[in-house]
C-alpha positions as CSV (number, residue, x, y, z in Angstrom):
1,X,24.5,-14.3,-6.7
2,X,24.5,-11.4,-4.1
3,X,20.4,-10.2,-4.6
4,X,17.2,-11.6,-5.5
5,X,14.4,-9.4,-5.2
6,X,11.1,-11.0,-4.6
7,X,8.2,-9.2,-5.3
8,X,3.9,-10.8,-4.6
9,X,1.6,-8.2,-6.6
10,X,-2.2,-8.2,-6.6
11,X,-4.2,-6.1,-9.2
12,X,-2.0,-3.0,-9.0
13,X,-0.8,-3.1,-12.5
14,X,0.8,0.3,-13.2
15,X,2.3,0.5,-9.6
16,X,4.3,-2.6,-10.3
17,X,5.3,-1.4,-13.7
18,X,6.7,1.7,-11.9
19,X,8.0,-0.4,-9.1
20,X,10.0,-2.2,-11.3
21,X,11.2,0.4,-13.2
22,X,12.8,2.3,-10.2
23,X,14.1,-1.0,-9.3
24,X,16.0,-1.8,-12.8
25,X,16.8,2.1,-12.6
26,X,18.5,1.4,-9.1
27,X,20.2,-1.6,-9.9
28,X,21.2,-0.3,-13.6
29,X,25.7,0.1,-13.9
30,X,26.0,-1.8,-10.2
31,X,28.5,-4.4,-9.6
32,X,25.4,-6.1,-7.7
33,X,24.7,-9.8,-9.6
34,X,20.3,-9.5,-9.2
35,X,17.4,-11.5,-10.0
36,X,14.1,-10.4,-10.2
37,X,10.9,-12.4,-9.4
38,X,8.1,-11.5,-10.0
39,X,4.4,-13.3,-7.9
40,X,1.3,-12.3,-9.4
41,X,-1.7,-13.6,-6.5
42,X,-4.4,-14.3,-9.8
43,X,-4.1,-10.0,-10.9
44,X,-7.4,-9.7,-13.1
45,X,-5.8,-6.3,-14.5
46,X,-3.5,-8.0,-16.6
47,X,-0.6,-7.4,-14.2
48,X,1.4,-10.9,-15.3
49,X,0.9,-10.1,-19.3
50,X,2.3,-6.3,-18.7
51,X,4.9,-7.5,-16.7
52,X,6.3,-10.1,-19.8
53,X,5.9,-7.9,-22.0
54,X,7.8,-5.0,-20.6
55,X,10.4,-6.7,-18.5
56,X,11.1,-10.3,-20.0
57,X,14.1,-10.3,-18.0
58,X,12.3,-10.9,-15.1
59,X,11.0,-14.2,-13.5
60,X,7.3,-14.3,-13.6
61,X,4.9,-16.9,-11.2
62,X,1.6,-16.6,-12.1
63,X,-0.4,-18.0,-9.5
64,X,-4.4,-19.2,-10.9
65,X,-5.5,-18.1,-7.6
66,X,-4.2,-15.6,-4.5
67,X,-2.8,-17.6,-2.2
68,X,-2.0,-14.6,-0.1
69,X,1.4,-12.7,0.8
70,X,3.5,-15.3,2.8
71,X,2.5,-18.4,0.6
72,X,3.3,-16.2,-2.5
73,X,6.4,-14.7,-0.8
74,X,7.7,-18.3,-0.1
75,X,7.3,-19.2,-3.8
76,X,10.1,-16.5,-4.6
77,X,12.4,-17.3,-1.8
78,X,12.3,-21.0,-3.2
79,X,13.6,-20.0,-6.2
80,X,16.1,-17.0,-5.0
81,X,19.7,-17.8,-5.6
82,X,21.0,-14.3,-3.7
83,X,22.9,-14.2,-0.5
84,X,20.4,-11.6,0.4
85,X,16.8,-11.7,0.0
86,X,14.6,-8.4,-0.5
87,X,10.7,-8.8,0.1
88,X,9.8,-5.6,-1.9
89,X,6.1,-4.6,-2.3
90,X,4.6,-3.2,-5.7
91,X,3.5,0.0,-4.7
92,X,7.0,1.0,-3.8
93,X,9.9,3.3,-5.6
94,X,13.4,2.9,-5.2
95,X,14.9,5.9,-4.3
96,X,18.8,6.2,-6.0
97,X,21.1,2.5,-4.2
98,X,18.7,2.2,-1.9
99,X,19.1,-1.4,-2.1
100,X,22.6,-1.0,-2.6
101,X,22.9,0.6,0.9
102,X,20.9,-2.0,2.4
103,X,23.3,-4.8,0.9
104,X,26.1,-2.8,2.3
105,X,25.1,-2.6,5.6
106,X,24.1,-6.5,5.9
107,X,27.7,-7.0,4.3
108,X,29.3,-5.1,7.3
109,X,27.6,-6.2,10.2
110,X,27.0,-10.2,10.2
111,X,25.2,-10.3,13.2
112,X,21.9,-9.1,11.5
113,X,19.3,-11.0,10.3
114,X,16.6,-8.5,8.8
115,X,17.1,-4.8,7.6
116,X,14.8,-2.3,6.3
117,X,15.2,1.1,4.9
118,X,13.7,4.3,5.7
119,X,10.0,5.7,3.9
120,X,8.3,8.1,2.4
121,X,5.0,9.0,1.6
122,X,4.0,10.0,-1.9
123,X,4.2,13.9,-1.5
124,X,7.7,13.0,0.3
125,X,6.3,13.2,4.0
126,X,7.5,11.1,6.8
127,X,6.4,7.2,6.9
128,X,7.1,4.7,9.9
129,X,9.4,2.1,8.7
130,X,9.8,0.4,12.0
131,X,8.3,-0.7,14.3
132,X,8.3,-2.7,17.9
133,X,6.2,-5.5,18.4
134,X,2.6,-5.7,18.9
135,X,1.5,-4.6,22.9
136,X,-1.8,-3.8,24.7
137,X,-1.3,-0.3,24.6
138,X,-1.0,-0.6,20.6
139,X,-4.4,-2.6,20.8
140,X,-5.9,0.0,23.0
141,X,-4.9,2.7,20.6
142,X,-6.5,0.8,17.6
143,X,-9.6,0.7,18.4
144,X,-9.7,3.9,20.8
145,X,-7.2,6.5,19.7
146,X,-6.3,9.2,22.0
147,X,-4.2,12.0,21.5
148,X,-2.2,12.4,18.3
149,X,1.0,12.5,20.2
150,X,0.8,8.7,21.7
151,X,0.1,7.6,18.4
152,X,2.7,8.5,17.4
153,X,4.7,7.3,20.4
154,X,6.8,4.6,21.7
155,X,3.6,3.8,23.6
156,X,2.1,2.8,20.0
157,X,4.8,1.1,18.3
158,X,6.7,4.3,16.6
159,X,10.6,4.9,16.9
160,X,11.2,8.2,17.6
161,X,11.9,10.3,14.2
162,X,14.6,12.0,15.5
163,X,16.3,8.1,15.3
164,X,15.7,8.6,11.4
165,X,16.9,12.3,11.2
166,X,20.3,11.1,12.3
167,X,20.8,8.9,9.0
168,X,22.6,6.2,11.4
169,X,21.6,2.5,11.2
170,X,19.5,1.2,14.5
171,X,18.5,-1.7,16.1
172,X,14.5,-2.3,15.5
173,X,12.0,-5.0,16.7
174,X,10.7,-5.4,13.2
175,X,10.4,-3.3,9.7
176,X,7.4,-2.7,7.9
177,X,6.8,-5.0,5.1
178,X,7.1,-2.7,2.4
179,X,10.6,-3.4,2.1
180,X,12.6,-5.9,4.1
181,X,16.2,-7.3,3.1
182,X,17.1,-10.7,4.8
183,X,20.0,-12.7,5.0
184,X,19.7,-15.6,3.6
185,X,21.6,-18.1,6.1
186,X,19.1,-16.1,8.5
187,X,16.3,-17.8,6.6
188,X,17.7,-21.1,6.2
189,X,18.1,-21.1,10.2
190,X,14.4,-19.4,11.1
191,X,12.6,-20.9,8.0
192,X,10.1,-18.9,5.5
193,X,7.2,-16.7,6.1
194,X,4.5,-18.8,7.9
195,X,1.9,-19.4,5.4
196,X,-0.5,-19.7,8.5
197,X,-0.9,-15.8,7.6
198,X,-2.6,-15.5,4.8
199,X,-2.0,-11.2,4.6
200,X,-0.4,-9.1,7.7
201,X,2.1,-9.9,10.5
202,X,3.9,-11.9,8.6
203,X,6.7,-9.7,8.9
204,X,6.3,-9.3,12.7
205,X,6.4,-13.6,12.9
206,X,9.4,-13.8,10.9
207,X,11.5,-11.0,13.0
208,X,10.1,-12.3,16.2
209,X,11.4,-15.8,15.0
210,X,14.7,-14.4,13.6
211,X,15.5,-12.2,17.2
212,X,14.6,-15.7,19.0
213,X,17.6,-17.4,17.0
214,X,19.9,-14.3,17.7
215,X,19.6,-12.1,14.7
216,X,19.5,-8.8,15.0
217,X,16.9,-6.4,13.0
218,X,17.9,-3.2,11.8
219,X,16.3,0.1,9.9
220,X,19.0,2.1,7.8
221,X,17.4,5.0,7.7
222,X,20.2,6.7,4.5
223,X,18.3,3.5,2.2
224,X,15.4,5.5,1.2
225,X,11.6,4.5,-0.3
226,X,8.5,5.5,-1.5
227,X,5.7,3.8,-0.5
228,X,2.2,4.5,-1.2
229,X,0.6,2.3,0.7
230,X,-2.0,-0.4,0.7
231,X,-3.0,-0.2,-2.9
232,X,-4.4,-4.0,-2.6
233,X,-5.6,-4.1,0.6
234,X,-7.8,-1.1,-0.2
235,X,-9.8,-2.7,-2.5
236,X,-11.3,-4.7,0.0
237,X,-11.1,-2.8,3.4
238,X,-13.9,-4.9,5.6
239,X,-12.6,-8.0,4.6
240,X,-9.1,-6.6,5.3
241,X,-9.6,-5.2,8.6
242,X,-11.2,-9.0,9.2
243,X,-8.0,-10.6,7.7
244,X,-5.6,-8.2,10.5
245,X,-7.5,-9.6,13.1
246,X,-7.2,-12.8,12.0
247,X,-3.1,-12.5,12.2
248,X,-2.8,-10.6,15.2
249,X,-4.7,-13.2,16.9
250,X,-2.2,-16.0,15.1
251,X,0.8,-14.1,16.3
252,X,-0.3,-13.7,19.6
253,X,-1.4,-17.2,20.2
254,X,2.3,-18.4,18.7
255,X,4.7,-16.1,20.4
256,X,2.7,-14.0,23.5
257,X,1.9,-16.1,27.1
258,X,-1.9,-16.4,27.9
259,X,-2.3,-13.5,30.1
260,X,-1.6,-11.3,27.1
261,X,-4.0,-13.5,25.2
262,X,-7.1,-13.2,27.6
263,X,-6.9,-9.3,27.9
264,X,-5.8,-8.6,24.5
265,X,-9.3,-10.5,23.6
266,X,-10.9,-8.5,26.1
267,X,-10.0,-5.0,24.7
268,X,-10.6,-5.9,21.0
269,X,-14.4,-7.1,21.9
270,X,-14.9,-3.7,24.0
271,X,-13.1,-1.9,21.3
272,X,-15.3,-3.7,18.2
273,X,-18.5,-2.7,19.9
274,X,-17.7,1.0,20.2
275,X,-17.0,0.8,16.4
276,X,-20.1,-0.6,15.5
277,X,-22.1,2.1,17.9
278,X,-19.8,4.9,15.8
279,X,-20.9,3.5,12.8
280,X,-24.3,3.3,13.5
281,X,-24.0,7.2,14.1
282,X,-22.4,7.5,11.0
283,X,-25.4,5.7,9.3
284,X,-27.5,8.4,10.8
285,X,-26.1,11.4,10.2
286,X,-25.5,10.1,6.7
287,X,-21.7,10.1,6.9
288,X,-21.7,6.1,5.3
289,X,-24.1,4.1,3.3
290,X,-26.3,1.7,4.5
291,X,-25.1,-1.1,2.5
292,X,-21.4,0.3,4.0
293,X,-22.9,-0.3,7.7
294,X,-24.0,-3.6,6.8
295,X,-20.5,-4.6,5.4
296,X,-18.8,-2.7,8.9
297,X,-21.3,-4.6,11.4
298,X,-20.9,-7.6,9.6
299,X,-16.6,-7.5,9.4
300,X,-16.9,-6.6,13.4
301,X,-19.1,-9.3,14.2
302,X,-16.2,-11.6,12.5
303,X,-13.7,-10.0,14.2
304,X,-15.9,-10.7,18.0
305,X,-16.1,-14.0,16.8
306,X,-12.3,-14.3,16.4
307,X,-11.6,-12.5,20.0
308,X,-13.7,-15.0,21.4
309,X,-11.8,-17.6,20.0
């Protein structure tokens, strides 16, 4: 089989549906021999009845709990037969072969391990697709952002979009999760996702481990997506920004020296207490609740906790 398509969906019901319909759409009168599976993390909007009923073609995991991205994720790539893997989140579109293109491109150059394609916003605007690994400067940024420009620098992670104007494939540290392709002799080299992450930087792991072997990570930029972006995770956005910290600390502790480590824990508790003095101004000039405050203090006293180890 050339593709399997592995996608993990959590209570965003009708941006699956339309997920999966730009993905039949794309793959619809191709020469490309798919399957589709499909990981529903306990949906209480009746994602996994909606997806049997309108695309019984697909394989369906329903899970009686969320066991989280990677954990779910590796539940598809146990049962995907394809010589490529995609990881394709539900509140994507495909745009025309995007996939297609992507297969292409793995086909042609062996070396590479992991690909991604290009995105889009919604309303069509510009979306990072790539990125390079997590630094200091990127932690600095996150918790005090400066001017627009170095946030959208090299300085914070962000190819240059004149890279992605050209249309030409190029060499990346790791794609966004959205949409990632893998090879799947990569895979069985590097092994899966690390279910140690329960939701974020799974995708940064898994390149990291894949460059370490000698694969090489690509964005080709003419493989196009929509991607609206953190449906799920909005529903819960404390708990969430609790959950990234979580990760980033477990990538860092696996792959970065301790130097890194020790001032990395030092900017995130100098940057956690300037939050919580912004959102105590907020509070007071009425900009957020007080029950939202209590749920803000409470998610960046977790996150101190965490950068004190």
């Amino acid at each position: 089989m050339d593709l399997s398509v592995v996608i993990v969906s959590w209570n965003v019901r009708e941006l699956l549906l339309a997920c999966l319909d730009s993905l039949y759409r794309s793959l619809k009168g191709s020469s490309i021999e798919h399957q589709v599976l499909i990981v529903d993390n306990a949906s209480q909007d009746e994602s996994a009845e909606a997806v049997s009923t309108r695309f019984p073609q697909a394989q369906l995991i329903a899970n009686s709990d969320n066991r989280g991205f990677a954990a779910a994720s590796n539940q598809g790539l146990e049962r995907a037969k394809g010589q490529f893997v995609a990881l394709l989140n539900p509140d994507t579109v495909v745009v025309d072969d995007a996939l297609g293109q992507l297969l292409q491109f793995m086909a042609q150059r062996s070396s590479a391990g992991m690909v991604g394609p290009s995105l889009a916003y919604e309303d069509g605007s510009f979306q990072h697709s790539a990125f390079r690994f997590p630094s200091l400067a990127q932690a600095f940024f996150d918790f005090f952002p400066l001017h627009p420009r170095l946030l959208d620098s090299s300085l914070n992670g962000r190819y240059a979009r004149s890279l992605y104007a050209t249309g030409r494939p190029f060499r990346v540290d790791h794609p966004l999760g959205a949409c990632m392709l893998v090879r799947s002799d990569a895979v069985a080299e590097v092994g899966a996702l690390d279910e140690g992450f329960f939701m974020y930087c799974e995708e940064v792991d898994w390149a990291l481990r894949m460059k370490h072997a000698g694969w090489e990570v690509y964005c080709v930029p003419q493989a196009r997506l929509i991607h609206y972006g953190a449906r799920s995770t909005r529903q819960f956005r404390d708990e969430m920004f609790v959950a990234l910290w979580r990760s980033r600390f477990l990538l860092f502790a696996k792959h970065y020296g301790a130097p890194y480590n020790w001032l990395v824990r030092r900017i995130v508790r100098l940057g956690v207490w300037r939050m919580a003095v912004v959102a105590r101004l907020q509070a007071e000039d009425g900009t957020i609740s007080e029950q939202q405050l209590r749920g803000r203090l409470d998610a960046l006293q977790r996150v101190r906790e965490l950068a004190y180890g």
